[in-house]
Residue frames relative to the residue before (quaternion, step in Angstrom):
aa qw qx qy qz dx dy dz
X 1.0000 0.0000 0.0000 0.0000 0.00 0.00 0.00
X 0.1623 -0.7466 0.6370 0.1021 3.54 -1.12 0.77
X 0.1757 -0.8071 0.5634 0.0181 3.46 -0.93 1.06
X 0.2735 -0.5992 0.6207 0.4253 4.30 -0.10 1.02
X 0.3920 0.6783 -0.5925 -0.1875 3.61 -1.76 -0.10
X 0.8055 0.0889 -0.0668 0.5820 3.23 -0.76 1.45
X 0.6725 -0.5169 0.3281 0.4159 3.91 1.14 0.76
X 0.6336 0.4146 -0.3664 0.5407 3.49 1.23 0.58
X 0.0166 -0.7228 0.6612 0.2003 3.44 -1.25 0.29
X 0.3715 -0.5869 0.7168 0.0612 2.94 -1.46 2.03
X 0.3733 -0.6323 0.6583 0.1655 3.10 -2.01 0.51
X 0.1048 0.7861 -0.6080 0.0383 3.30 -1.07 0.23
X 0.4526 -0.7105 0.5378 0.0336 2.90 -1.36 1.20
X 0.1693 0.8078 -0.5496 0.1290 3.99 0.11 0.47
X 0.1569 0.5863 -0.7617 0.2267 3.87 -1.46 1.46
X 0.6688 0.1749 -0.5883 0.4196 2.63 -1.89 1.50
X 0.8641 -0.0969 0.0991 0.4838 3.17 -2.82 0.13
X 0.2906 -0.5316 0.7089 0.3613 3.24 -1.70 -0.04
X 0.7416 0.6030 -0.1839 0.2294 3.44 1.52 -0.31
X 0.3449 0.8523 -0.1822 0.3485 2.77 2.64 -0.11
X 0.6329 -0.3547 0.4999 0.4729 3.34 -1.16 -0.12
X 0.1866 -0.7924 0.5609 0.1505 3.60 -0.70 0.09
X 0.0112 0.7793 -0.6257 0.0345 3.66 -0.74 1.07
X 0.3452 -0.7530 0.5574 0.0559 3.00 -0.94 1.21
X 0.1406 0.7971 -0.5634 -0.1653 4.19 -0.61 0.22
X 0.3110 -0.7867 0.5328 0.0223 3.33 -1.09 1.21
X 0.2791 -0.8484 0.4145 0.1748 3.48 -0.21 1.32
X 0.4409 -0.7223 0.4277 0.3176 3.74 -0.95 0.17
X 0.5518 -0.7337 0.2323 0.3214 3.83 -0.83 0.55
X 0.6357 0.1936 -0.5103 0.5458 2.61 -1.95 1.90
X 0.7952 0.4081 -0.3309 0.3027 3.50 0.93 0.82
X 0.2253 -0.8080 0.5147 0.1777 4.11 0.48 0.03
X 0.7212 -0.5550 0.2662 0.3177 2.94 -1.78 0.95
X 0.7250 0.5598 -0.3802 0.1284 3.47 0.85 0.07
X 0.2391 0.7697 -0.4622 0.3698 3.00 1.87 1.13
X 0.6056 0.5962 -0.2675 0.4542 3.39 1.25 -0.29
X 0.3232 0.9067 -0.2495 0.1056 3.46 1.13 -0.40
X 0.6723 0.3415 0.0344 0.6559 2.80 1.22 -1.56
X 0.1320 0.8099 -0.5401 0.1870 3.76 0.69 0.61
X 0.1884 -0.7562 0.5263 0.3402 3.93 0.20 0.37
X 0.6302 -0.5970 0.3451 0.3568 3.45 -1.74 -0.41
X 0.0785 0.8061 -0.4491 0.3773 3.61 1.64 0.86
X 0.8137 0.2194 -0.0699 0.5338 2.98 0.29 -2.28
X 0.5693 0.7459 -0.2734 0.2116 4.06 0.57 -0.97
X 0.7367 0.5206 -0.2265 0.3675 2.94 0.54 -2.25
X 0.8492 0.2290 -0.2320 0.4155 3.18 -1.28 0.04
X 0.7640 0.4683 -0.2154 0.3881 3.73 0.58 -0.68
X 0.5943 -0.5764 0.4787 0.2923 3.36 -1.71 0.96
X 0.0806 0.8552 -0.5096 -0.0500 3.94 0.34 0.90
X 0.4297 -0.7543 0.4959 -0.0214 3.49 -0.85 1.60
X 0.2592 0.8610 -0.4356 0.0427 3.62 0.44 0.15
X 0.2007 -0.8836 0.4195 -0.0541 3.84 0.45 1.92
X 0.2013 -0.6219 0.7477 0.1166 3.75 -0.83 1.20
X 0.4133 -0.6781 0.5872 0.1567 3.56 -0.90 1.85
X 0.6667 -0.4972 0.3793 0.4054 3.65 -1.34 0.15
X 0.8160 0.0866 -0.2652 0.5062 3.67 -0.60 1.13
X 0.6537 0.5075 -0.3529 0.4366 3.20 0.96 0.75
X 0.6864 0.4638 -0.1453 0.5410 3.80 -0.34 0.22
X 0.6667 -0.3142 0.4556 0.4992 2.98 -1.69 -1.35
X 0.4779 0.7269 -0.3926 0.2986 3.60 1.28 -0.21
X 0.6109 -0.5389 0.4395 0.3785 4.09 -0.66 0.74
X 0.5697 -0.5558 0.5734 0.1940 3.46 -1.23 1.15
X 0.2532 0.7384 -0.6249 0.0110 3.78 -0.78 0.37
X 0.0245 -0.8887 0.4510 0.0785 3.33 0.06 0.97
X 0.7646 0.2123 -0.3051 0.5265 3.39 -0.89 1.37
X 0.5544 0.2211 -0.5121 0.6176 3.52 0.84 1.45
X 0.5281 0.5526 -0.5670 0.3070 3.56 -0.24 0.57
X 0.3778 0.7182 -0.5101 0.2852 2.76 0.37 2.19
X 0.7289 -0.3760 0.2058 0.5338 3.82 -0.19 0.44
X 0.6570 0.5749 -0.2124 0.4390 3.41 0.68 -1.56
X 0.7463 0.4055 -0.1761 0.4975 3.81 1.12 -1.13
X 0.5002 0.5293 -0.3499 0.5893 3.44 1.56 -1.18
X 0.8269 0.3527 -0.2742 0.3414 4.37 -0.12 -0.36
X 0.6914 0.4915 -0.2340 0.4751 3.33 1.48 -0.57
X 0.5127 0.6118 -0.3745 0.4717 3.27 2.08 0.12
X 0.7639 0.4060 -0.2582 0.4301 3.01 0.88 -1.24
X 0.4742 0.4509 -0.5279 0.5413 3.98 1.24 0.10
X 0.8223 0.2258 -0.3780 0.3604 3.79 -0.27 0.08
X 0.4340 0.3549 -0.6123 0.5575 3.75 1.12 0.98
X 0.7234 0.4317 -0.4102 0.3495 3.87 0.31 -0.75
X 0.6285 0.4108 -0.4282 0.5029 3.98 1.23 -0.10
X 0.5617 0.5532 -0.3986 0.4686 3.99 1.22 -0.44
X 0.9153 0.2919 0.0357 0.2751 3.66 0.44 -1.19
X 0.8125 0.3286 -0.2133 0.4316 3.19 1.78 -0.33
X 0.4970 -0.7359 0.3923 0.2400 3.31 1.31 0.47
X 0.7309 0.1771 -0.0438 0.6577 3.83 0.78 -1.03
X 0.7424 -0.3108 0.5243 0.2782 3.00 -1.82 -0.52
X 0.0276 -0.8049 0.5914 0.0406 3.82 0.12 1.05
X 0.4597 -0.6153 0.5729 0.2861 3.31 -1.72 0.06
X 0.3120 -0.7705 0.5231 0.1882 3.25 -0.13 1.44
X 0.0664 0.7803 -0.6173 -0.0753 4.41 -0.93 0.73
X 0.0446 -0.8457 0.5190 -0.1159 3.56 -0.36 1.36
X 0.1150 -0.6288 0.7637 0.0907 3.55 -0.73 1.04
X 0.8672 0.0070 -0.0736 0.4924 3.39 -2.48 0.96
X 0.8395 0.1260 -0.0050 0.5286 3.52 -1.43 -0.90
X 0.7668 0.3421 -0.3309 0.4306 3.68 -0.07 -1.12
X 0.7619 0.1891 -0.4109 0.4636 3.85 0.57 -0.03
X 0.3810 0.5647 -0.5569 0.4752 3.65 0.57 1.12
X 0.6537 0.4121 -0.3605 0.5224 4.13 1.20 -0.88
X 0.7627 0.3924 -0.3850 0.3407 3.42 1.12 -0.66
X 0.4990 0.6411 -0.3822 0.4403 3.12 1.13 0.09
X 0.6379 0.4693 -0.3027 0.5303 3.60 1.24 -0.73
X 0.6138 0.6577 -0.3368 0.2779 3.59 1.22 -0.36
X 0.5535 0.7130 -0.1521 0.4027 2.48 1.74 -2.08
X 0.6164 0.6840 -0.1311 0.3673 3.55 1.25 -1.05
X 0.7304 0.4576 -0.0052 0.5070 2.77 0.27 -1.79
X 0.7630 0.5537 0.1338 0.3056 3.44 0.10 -2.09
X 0.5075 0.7535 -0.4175 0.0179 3.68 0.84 -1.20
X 0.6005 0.5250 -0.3711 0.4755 3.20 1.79 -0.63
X 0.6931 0.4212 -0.3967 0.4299 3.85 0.82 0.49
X 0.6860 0.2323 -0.1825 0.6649 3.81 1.30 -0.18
X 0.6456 -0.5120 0.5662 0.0227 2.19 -2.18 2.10
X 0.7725 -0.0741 0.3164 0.5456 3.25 0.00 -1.15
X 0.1007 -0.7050 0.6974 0.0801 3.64 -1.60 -0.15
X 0.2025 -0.6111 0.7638 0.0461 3.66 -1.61 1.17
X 0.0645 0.6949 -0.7149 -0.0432 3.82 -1.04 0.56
X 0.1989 -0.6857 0.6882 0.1286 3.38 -1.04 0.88
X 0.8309 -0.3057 0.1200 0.4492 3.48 -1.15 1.53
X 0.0824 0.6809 -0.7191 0.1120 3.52 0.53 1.56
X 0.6047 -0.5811 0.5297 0.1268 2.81 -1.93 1.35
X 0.1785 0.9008 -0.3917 0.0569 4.26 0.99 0.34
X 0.6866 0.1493 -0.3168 0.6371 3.54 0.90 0.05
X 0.5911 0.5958 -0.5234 0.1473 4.04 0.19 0.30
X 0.3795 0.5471 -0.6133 0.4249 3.50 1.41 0.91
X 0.5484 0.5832 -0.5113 0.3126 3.76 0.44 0.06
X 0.5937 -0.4289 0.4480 0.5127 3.67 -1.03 1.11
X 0.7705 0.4624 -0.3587 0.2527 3.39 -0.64 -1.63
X 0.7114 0.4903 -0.3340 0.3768 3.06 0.67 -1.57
X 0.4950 0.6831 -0.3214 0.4301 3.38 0.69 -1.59
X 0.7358 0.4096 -0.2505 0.4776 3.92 -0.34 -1.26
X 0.7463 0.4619 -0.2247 0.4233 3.50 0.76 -1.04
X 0.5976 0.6450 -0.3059 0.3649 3.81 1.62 -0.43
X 0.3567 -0.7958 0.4454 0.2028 3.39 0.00 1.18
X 0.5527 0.6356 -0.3425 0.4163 3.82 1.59 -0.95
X 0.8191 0.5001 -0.1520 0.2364 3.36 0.77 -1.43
X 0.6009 0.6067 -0.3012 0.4243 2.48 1.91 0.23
X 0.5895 0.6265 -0.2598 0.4387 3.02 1.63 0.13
X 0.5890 0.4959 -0.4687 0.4330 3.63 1.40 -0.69
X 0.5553 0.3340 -0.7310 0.2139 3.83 -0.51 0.04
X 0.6682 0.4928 -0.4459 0.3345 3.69 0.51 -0.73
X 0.5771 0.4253 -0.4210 0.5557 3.90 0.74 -0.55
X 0.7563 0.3718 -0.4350 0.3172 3.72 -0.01 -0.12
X 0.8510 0.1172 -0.2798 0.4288 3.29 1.28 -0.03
X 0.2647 0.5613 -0.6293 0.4678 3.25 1.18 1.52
X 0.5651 0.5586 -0.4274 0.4312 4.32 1.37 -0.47
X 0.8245 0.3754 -0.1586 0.3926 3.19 0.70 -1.06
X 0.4967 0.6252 -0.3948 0.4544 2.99 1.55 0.31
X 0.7734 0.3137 -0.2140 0.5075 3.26 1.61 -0.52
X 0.4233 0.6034 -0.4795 0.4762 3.18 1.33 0.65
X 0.6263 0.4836 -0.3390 0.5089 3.72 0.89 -0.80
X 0.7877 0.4107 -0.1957 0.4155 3.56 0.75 -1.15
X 0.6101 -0.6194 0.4211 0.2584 3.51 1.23 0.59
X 0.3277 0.8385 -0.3918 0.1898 3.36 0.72 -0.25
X 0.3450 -0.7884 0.4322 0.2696 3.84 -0.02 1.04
X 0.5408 -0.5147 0.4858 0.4546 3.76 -0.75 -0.02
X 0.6831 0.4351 -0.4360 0.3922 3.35 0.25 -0.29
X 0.4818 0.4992 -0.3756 0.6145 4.05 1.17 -0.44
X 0.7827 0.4336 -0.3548 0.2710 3.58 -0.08 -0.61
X 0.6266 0.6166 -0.1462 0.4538 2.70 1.64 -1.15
X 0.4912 0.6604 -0.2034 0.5303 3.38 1.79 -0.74
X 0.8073 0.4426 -0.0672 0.3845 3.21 0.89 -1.47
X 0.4644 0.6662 -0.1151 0.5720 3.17 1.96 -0.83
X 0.7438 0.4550 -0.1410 0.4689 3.44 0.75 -1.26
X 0.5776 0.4886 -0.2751 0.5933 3.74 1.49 -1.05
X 0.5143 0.5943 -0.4086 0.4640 4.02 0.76 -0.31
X 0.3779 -0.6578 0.5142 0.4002 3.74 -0.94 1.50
X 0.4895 -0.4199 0.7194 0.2578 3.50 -2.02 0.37
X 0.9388 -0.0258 -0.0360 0.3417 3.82 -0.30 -1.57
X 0.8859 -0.3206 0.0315 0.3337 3.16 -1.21 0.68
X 0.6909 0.5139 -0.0613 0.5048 3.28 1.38 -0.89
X 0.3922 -0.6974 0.4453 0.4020 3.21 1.24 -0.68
X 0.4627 0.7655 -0.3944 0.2106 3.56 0.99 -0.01
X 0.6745 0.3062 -0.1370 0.6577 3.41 1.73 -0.65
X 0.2328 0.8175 -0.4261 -0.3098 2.88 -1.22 0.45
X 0.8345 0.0044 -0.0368 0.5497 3.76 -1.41 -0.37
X 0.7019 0.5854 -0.2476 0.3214 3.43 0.18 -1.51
X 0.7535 0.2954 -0.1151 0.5759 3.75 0.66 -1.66
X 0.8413 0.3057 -0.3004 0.3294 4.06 0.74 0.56
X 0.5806 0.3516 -0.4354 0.5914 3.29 1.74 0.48
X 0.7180 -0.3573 0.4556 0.3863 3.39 -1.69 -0.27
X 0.5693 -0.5177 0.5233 0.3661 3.61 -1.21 0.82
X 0.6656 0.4092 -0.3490 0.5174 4.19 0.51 -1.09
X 0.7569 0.4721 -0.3516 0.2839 3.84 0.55 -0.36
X 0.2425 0.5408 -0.4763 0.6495 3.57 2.05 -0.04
X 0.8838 0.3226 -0.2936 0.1690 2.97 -0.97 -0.83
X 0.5396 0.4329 -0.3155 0.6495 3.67 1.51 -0.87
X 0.5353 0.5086 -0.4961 0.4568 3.93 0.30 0.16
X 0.8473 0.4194 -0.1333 0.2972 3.10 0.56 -1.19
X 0.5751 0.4625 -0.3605 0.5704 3.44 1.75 -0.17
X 0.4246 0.5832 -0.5439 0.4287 3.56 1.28 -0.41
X 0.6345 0.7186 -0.2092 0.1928 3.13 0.10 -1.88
X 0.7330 0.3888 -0.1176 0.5456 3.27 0.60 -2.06
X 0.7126 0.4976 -0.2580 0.4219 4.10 1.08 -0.87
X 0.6949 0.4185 -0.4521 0.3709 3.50 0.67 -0.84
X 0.7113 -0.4008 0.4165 0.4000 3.11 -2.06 -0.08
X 0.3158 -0.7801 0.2722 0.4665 3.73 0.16 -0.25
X 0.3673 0.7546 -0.3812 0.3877 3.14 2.19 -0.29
X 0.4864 0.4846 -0.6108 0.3944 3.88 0.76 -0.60
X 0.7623 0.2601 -0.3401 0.4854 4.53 -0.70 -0.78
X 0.5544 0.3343 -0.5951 0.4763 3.92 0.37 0.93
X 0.6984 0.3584 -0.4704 0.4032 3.69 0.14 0.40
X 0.5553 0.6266 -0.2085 0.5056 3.21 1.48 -0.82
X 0.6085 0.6087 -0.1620 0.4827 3.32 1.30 -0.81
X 0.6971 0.4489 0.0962 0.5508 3.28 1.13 -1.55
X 0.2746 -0.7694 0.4511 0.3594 3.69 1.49 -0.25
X 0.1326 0.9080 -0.3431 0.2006 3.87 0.88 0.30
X 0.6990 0.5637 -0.0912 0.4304 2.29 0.57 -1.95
X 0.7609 0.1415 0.0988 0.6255 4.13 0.68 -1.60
X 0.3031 0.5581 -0.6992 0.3283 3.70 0.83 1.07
X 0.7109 0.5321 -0.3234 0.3270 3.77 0.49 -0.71
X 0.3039 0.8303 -0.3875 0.2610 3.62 1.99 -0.33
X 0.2412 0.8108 -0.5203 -0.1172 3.87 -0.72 0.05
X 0.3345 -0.8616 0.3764 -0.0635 2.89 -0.85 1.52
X 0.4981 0.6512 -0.3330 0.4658 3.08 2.39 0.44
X 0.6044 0.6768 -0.2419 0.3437 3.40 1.06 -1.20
X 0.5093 -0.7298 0.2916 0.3506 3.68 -0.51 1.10
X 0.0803 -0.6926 0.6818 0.2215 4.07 -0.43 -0.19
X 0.1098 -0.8364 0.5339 0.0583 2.99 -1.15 1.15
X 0.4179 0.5322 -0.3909 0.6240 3.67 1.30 0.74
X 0.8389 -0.4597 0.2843 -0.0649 2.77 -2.02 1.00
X 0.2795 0.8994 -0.2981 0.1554 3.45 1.65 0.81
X 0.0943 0.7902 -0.5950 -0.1126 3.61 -0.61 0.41
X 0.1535 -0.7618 0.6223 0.0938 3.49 -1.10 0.13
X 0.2924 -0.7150 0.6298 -0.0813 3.08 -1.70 1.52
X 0.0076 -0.7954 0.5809 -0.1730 3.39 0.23 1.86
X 0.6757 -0.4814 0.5037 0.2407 3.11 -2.23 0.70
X 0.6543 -0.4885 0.4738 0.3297 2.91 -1.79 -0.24
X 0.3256 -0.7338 0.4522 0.3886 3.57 -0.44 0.54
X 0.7951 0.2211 -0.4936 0.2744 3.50 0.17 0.22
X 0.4791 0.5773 -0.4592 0.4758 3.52 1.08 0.89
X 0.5649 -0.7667 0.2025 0.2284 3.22 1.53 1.20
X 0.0426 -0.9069 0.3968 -0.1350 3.27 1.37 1.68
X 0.5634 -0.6290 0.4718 0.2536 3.96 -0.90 0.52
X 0.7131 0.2862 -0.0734 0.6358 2.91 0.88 -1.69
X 0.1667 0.8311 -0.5299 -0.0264 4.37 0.31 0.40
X 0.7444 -0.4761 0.2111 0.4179 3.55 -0.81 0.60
X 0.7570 0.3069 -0.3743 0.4389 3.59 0.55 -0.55
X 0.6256 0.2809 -0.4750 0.5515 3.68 0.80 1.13
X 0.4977 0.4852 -0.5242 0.4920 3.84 0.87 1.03
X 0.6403 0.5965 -0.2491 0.4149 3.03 1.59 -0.11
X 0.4133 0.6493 -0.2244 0.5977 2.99 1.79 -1.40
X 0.8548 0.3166 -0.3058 0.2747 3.54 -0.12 -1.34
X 0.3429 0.8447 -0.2291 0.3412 3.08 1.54 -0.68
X 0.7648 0.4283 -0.0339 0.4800 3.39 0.83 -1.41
X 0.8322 -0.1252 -0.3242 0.4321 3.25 1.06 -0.23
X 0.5400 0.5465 -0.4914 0.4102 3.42 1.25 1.26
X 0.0266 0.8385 -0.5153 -0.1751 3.45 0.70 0.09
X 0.5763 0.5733 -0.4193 0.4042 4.03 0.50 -0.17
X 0.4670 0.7724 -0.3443 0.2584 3.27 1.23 -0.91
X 0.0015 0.8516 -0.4514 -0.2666 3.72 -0.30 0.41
X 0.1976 -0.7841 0.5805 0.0957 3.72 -0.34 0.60
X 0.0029 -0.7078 0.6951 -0.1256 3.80 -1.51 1.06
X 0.6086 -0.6682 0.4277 -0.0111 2.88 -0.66 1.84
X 0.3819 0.7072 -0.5823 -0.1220 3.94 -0.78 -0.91
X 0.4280 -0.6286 0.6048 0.2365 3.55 -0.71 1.39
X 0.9352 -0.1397 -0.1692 0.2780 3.22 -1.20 1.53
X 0.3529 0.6673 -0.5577 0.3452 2.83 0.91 2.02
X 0.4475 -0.7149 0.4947 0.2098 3.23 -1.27 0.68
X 0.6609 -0.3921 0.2477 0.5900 3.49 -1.17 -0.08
X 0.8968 0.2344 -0.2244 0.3006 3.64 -0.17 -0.71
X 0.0067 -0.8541 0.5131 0.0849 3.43 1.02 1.38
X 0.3928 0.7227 -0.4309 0.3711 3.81 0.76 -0.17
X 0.8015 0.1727 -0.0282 0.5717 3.78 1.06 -1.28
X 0.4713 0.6414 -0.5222 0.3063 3.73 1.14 0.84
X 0.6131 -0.5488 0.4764 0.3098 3.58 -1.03 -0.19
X 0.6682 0.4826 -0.2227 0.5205 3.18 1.20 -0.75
X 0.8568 0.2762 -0.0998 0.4238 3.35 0.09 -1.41
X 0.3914 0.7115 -0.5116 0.2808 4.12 1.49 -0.28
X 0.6630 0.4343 -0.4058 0.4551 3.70 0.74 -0.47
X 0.6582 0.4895 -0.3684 0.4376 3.62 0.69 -0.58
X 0.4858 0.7091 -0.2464 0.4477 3.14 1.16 -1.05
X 0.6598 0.3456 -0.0650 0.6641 3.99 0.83 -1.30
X 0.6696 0.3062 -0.5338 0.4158 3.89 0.19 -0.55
X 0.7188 0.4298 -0.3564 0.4142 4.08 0.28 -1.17
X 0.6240 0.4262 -0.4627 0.4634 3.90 0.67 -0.51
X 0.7423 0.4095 -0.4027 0.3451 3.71 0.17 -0.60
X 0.4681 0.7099 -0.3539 0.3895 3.35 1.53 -0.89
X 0.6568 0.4843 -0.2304 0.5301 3.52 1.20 -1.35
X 0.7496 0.4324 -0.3050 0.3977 3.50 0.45 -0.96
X 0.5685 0.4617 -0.4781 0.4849 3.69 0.99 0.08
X 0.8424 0.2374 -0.3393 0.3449 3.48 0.33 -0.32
X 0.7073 0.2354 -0.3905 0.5402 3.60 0.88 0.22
X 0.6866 0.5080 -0.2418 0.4605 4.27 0.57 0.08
C-alpha cells in the first residue's frame, strides 16, 4: 500500500482483520519494514499488522533534508489517521521508537499503548550526542551505502559485506555469527534502498535534536533496551533520567543485548516473549 503524506509516498505493508487490534512496527535508521518479516504468530495472529517503510527508507519516496523527528512522527500520525481506524499499538526499534514516542505525546487519542526497543531519546542532546559511540559511525555507513548503491551491488554482496562488519565492541564477534541469517539480508535491501541522507542527520544529531523527553505520555509504554556495554541507545543513566519524570514507564534490561535485539540470535526469543506479553494486554 502507498499512502500520499505531506508530498511523500510512504509504503506500507498491512495483513490481517481490517477489524483487529492494529499494531503498527516502526523501523530504526537505515532500515525498512522488512526487518519485521519474519514476525512469528505470537505477535501476528489475530491482529491488524501495519508494517511502515519511514520516508527515505524502504519503498517509501526519498525526501532529502526532512528526515527529522518532527517529520518522521507527523508521518506516521497521518498513516495512523488514514489506516487504522482505532487506536493502534505503536512498536518502534531506535528511530522508530523515538516517532512512537513522539506520537505517544502528541496523539494519545491515536495510540493504545507503545513497545520501544532501545529508543535512542535523549541522544539529540549535545552531551549525549558527543558521548554516542554509534554516531560516530554513520558518516561511514552512509557512504559505504552509497557506495553500494552506485556500484550496483546485489543484496546478497551486501549482505556478505554487512555480515564481515564487527558485531561487539572489540571486534571479537562478528555481524554474521550474532544476527539472524533473514536480518543480513533485510539490512541489506534496507541499505541498497534508503536515501543515504537518513545517517547524515543521524550523524549530525539532527535528526532527534527536536526529541522531548519532558512532556507527560499518558498511554501505556514499555521499553526493551540493550546492554550498556554493547553500546545501548536507551543506557541506564537515561533509564534513570526517564525514571524521574516518567515513573510508570516500564523498562527491561537484557544482559548482552545489542542495539538491534529484534535481529540477534540470542535475544529474538526474548525479543517475541516481552512484545507479545505486551500485546496481550493492550492489542
Amino acid at each position: 500500500m502507498v499512502i500520499e503524506v505531506h508530498g511523500v509516498a510512504l509504503h506500507a505493508d498491512v495483513h490481517g482483520p481490517a477489524d483487529a487490534p492494529v499494531v503498527v512496527f516502526l523501523h530504526g535508521v537505515s532500515g525498512s519494514s522488512a526487518t519485521y518479516g519474519w514476525l512469528p504468530a505470537e505477535v501476528t495472529g489475530g491482529r491488524r499488522v501495519v508494517r511502515l517503510d519511514l520516508r527515505g527508507h524502504g519503498a517509501s519516496a526519498h525526501a532529502p533534508g526532512t528526515y527529522l523527528i518532527d517529520r518522521y512522527g507527523a508521518d506516521v500520525v497521518a498513516v495512523l489517521e488514514r489506516i487504522a481506524g482505532r487506536p493502534a499499538v505503536l512498536v518502534g526499534h531506535s528511530l522508530g521508537g523515538v516517532a512512537a514516542w513522539w506520537v505517544a505525546q502528541r496523539r494519545p487519542d491515536l495510540v493504545a499503548a507503545a513497545f520501544l526497543e532501545d529508543p535512542p531519546l535523549y541522544m539529540g542532546e549535545p552531551e549525549e550526542h558527543e558521548r554516542n559511540e554509534i554516531a560516530k559511525l554513520f558518516p561511514l555507513m552512509r557512504d559505504r551505502a552509497a557506495q553500494w548503491q552506485r556500484d550496483g551491488l546485489s543484496v546478497e554482496a551486501t549482505a556478505a559485506e554487512i555480515g564481515a562488519a564487527p558485531f561487539t565492541p572489540d571486534g571479537s564477534v562478528r555481524m554474521r555469527d550474532a544476527v539472524c541469517d533473514d536480518a543480513l539480508r533485510s539490512r541489506a535491501q534496507a541499505q541498497l534502498a534508503m536515501d543515504p541522507d537518513v545517517l547524515t542527520g543521524a550523524a549530525d544529531r539532527s535528526t532527534l535534536a527536536a526529541t522531548d523527553t519532558t512532556s507527560r505520555v499518558t498511554v501505556p509504554v514499555a521499553i526493551l533496551a540493550a546492554d550498556d556495554a554493547m553500546g545501548a541507545a536507551f543506557p541506564t543513566r537515561h533509564e534513570q533520567r526517564l525514571a524521574a519524570t516518567h515513573p510508570d514507564i516500564e523498562v527491561v534490561r537484557l544482559a548482552g543485548a545489542g542495539h538491534g535485539i529484534h535481529d540477534e540470535r540470542r535475544f529474538r526469543d526474548a525479543y517475541v516473549e516481552h512484545l507479545a506479553a505486551f500485546l496481550a494486554r493492550h492489542a
